[in-house]
N, C-alpha and C positions, 0 to 999 in steps of 0.2 A: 902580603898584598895590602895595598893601601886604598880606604874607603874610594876615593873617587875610581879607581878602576874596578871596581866591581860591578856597575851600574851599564860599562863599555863594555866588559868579559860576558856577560850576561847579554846583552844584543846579539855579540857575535855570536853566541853559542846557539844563540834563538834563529838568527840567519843562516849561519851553518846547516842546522838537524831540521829545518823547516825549509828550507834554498827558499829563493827570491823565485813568484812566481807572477812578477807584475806585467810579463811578455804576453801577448795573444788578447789581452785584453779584450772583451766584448764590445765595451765602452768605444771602441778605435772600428769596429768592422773588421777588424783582420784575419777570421775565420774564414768570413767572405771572399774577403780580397786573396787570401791565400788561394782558395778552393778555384776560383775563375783561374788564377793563374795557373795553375793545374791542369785545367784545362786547356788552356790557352797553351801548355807546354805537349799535352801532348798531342795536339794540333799541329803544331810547329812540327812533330817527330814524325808525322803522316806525312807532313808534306817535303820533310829534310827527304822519307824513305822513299818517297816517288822518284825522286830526285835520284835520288842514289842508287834504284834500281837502272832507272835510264842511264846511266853513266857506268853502269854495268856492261851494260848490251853494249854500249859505244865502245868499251872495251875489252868486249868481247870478239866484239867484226876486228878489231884491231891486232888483236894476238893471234886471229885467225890465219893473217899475212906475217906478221911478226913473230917470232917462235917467243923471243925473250919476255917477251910482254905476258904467255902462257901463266907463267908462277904467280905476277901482281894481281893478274884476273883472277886466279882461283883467292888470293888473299883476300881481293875485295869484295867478292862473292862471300866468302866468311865473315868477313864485315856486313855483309846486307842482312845474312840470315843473322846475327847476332843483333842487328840493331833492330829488324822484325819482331825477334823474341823478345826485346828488351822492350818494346812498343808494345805487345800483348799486355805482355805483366803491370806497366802500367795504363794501358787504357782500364784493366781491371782493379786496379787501387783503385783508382779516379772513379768508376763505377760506385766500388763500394763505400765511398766518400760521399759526402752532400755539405753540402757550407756552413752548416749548422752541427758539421763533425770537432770533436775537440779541436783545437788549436795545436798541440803540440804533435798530435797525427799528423795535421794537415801541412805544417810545416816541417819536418821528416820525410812525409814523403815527396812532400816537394823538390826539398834540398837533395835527394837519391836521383830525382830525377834531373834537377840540374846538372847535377853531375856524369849521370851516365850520358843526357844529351855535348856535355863538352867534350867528353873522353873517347866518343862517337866521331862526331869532327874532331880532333885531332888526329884521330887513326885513318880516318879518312883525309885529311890536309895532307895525314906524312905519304899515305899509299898514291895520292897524288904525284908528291912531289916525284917520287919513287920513278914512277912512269914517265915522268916531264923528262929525268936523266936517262930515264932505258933508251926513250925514243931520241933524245939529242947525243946518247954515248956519250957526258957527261956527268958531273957530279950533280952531286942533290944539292936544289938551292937553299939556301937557309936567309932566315930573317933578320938583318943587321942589328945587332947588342945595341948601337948607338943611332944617332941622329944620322941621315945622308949629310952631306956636304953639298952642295949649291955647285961648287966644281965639279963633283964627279962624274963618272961616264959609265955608261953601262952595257952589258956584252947584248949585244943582239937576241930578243925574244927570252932576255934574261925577264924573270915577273920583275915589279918592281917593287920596292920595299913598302912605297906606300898603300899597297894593296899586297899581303903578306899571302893570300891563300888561291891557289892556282884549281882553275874550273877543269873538270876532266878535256873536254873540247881545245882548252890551251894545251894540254900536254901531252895531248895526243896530235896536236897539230903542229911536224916537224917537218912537212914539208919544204914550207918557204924560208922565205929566209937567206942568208946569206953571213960565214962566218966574221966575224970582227965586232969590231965596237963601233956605238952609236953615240952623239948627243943629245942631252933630254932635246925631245919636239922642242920648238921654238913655236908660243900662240901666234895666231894671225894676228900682224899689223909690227910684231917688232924688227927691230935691225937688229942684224949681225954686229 
């Protein structure tokens, strides 16, 4: 080994068994700011759960005439109590937290919670969609890989891509409607 790398073998070895811990910095507030956010997250999961208990009951009266819709309702029933439980647990981190808790808690447990809030909605987007196709006798709609096209045309009460996540209320509502394809709306005031 030649003198000038010793000096660099020696940093690294020191960054390695010591890790970099210049993240959470006090200097920056981001105890704080983590800690609010945390809050603010499980805020959000109080009122995602409101939400998603009424959209329960909506489809519930709905599979009450509909036999096939029986199975989705008990699935998303098992999605309300797990995202209940998953709201306890952490409305109780968050308790045991205060802003002036380590940084690298605050952030862990943040990031858990992000996380189970997306994995939440997505189980809910899909059990959605699920019902969108029970109730139209259809396939399940999925989110275009790529850009739409400006020509395209789109099947009637199909969602549309640019709004990717369908409300209980649209897919439970298969009444109207009429089968075939549509052209995007035309705004007021243009020509054909």
């Amino acid at each position: 080994m030649t003198r000038p790398q010793y000096p660099v073998l020696v940093l690294a070895a020191f960054l390695i068994f010591t890790g970099c811990r210049t993240y959470g910095d006090q200097g920056y507030e981001s105890g704080p700011k983590t800690y609010s956010a945390i809050q603010q997250t499980v805020q959000q999961m109080e009122e995602e759960l409101t939400r998603a208990e009424s959209d329960l009951r909506r489809l519930r009266s709905a599979a009450a005439s509909v036999d096939t819709l029986e199975g989705l309702a008990d699935r998303y029933e098992s999605l309300v109590e797990s995202h209940a439980a998953t709201l306890a647990e952490h409305r109780q981190q968050a308790d045991r937290l205060s802003a002036e808790s380590a940084y690298r808690s605050l952030s862990r447990i943040y990031g858990a919670m992000a996380t189970d809030r997306r994995l939440l909605r997505l189980q809910y987007e899909r059990t959605t969609r699920k019902v969108w196709a029970t109730v139209r006798d259809s396939t399940i709609p999925r989110t275009p890989r790529r850009l739409e096209s400006s020509y395209s045309i789109t099947p009637v009460q199909y969602p549309r891509p640019d709004r990717p996540d369908i409300s209980m209320a649209e897919a439970l509502d298969g009444a109207g409607g009429s089968p075939g394809l549509q052209m995007e709306e035309q705004q007021p005031g243009e020509q054909e």
